[in-house]
C-alpha positions in Angstrom: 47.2 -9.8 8.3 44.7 -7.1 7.8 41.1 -7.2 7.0 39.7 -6.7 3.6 36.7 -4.0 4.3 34.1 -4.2 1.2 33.3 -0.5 0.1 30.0 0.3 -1.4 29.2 0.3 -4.7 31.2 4.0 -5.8 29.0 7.2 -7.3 30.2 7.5 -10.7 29.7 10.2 -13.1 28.9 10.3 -17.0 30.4 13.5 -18.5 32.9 14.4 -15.5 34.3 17.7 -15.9 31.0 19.0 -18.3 29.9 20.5 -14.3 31.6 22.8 -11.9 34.4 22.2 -10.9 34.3 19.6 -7.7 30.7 19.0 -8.6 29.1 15.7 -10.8 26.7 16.5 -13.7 24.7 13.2 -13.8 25.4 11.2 -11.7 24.2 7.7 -10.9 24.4 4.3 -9.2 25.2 1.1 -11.4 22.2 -0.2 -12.9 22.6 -3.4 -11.0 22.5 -1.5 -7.8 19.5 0.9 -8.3 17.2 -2.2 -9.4 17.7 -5.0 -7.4 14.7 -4.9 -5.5 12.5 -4.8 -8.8 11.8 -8.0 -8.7 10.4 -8.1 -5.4 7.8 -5.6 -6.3 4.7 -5.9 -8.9 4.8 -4.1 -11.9 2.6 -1.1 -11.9 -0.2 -2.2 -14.3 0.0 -6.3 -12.1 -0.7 -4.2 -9.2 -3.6 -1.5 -10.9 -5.1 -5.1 -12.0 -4.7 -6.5 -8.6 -6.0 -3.2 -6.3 -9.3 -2.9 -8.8 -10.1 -6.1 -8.6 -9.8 -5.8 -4.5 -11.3 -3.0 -4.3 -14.2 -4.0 -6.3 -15.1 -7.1 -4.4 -14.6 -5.3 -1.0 -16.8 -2.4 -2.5 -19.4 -5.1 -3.0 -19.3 -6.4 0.0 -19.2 -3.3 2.0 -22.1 -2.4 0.7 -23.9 -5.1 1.8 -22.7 -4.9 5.4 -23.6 -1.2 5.0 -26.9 -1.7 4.4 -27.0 -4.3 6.9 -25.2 -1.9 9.4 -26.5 1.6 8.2 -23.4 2.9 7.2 -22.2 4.2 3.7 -20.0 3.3 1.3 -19.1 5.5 -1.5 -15.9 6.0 -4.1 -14.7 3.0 -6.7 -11.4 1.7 -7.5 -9.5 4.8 -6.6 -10.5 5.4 -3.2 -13.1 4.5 -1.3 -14.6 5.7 1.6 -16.5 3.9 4.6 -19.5 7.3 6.4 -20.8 6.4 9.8 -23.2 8.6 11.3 -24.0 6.3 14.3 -22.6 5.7 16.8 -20.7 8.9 16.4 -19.4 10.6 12.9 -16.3 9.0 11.5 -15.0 8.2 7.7 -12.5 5.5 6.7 -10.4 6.0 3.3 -9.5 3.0 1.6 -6.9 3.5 -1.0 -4.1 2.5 -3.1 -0.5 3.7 -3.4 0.8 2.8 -6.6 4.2 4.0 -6.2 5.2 1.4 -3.3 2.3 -0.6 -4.4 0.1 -1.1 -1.6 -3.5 -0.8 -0.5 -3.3 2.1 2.3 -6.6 2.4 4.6 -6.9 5.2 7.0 -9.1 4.4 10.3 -10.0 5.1 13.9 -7.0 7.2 13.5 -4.6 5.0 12.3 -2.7 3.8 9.1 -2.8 0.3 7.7 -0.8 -0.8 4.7 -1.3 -4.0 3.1 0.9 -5.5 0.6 0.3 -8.3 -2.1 1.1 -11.7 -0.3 1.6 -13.9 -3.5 1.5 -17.4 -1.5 -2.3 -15.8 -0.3 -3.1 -14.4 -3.1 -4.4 -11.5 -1.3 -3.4 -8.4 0.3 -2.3 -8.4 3.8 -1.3 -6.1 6.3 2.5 -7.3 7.7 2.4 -7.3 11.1 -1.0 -8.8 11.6 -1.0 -11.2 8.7 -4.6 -10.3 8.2 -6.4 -9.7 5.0 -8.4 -6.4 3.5 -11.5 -7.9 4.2 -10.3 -8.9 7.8 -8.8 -5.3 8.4 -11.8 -3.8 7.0 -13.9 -6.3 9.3 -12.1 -5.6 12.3 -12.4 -1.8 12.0 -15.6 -1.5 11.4 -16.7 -3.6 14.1 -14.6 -1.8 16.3 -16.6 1.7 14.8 -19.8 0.1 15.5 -19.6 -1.7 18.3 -20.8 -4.8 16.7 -19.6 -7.7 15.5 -19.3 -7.2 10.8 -17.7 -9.9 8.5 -17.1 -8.9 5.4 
């Protein structure tokens, strides 16, 4: 007659009663529970391999279109950072965020955070499906004023 209501997964405690009274020492939610979504995410050093080697090729060919474009480029695998003098003074920060493993890029005052697409092969910003080097393209044509592929 009645409905069976599924609870969540109960706070348990190791050591009970080593705490104050009413209070839990160490607690902790079943393994199976705290790492389900580990698979869905690189590993840390996957994803260190993957940003460098993104970052590297986009340095490259930043710094073609930036000599092409007269505008700077300057940082490495850590962070990089797009100067424009012309038409007025701006700075784009490309960089990556290990922790939720993405490639953040901060421009023409906005946040864009790509994640690794394994079908693509590539990281790509979710609710554009574009690229790095299409973001990265798109921004920087929209700073200049002029049409850049990178």
């Amino acid at each position: 007659m009645g409905r069976k209501i599924q609870s969540r997964p109960k706070l348990v405690s190791r050591g009970e009663g080593s705490g104050a009274p009413g209070t839990l020492s160490s607690a902790y939610y079943p393994l199976r529970t705290l790492f389900m979504y580990a698979k869905c995410m690189l590993d840390e050093k996957d994803f260190q391999r993957k940003a460098d080697a993104a970052f590297e090729d986009l340095r490259r060919r930043m710094l073609t279109a930036g000599d092409e474009h007269g505008f700077d480029v300057e940082g490495e695998s850590g962070k990089l950072e797009v100067l424009f003098e012309e038409p007025m003074e701006a700075k784009f920060v490309i960089s990556p965020n290990t922790p939720v493993r993405e490639i953040w890029i901060s421009a023409l005052s906005t946040s864009f955070k790509l994640g690794w697409n394994e079908p693509r092969q590539a990281f790509v910003h979710e609710k554009t499906g574009e690229d790095l080097h299409a973001v990265m393209s798109r921004v920087i044509s929209q700073q200049l004023g002029t049409q850049v592929t990178l």
